[in-house]
C-alpha positions as CSV (number, residue, x, y, z in Angstrom):
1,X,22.0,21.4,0.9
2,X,22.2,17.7,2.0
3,X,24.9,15.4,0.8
4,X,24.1,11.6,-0.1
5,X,25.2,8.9,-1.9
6,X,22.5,6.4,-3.8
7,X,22.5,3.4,-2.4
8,X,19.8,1.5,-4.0
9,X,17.5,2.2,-6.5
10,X,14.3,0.0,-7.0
11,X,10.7,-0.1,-8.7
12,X,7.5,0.7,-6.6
13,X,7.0,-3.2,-7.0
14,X,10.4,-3.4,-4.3
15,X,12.5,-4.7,-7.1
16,X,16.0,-3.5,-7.6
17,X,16.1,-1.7,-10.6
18,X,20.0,-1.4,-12.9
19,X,20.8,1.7,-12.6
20,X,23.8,4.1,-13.0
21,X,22.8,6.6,-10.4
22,X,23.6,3.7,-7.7
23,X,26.9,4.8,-6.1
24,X,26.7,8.3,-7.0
25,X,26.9,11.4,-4.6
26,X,24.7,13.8,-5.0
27,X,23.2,16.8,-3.2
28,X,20.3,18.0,-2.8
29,X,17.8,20.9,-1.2
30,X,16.4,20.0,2.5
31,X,12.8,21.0,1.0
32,X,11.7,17.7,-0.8
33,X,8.3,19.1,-2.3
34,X,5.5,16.0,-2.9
35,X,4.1,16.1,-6.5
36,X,7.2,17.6,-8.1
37,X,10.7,16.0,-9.1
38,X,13.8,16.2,-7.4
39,X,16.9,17.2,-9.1
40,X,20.4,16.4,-7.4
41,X,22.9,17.9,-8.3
42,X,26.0,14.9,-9.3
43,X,29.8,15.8,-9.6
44,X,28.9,15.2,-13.5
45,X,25.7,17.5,-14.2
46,X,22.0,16.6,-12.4
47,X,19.3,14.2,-12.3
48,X,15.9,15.0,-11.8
49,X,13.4,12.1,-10.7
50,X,10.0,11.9,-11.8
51,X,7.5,13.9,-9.5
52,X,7.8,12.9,-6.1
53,X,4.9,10.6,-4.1
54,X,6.4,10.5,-0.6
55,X,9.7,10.3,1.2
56,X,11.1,9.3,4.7
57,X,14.3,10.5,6.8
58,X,15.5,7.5,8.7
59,X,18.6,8.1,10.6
60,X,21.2,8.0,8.5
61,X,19.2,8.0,4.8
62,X,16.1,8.9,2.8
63,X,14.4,7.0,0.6
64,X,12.4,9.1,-1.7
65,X,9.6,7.6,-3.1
66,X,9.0,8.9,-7.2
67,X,5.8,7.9,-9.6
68,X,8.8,5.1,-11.3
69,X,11.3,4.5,-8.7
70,X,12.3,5.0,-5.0
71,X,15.5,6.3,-4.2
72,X,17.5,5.2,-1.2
73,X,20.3,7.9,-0.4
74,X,22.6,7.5,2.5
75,X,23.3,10.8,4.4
76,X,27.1,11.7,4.1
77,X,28.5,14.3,6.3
């Protein structure tokens, strides 16, 4: 399981989007699947995304790419 905190959540236009995921941790599996959701699992219950388009591993995030959003998760260890 990988451990992150959302950092930013925008539209696929690039614009930040209000959210109440921003600041939470969450973990999820290491095997992102393209063309179904992500759930991550929060200290309060889950949250599953809409199905998955693409995602990248930078160095110290990912930023997961959804059919309504993109997720920017920094990697906590």
């Amino acid at each position: 399981m990988l451990k992150g905190k959302i950092d930013r959540v925008i539209d696929i236009q690039g614009n930040d989007k209000f959210s109440d995921f921003v600041g939470l941790n969450v973990s999820f599996g290491e095997d992102i699947q393209i063309g179904s959701s992500l759930i991550m699992l929060t200290d309060y219950g889950s949250i599953q995304t809409s199905k998955v388009v693409n995602f990248e591993k930078k160095q110290d995030k990912y930023i997961v790419y959804t059919q309504n959003s993109v997720y920017h998760i920094l990697i906590l260890i």
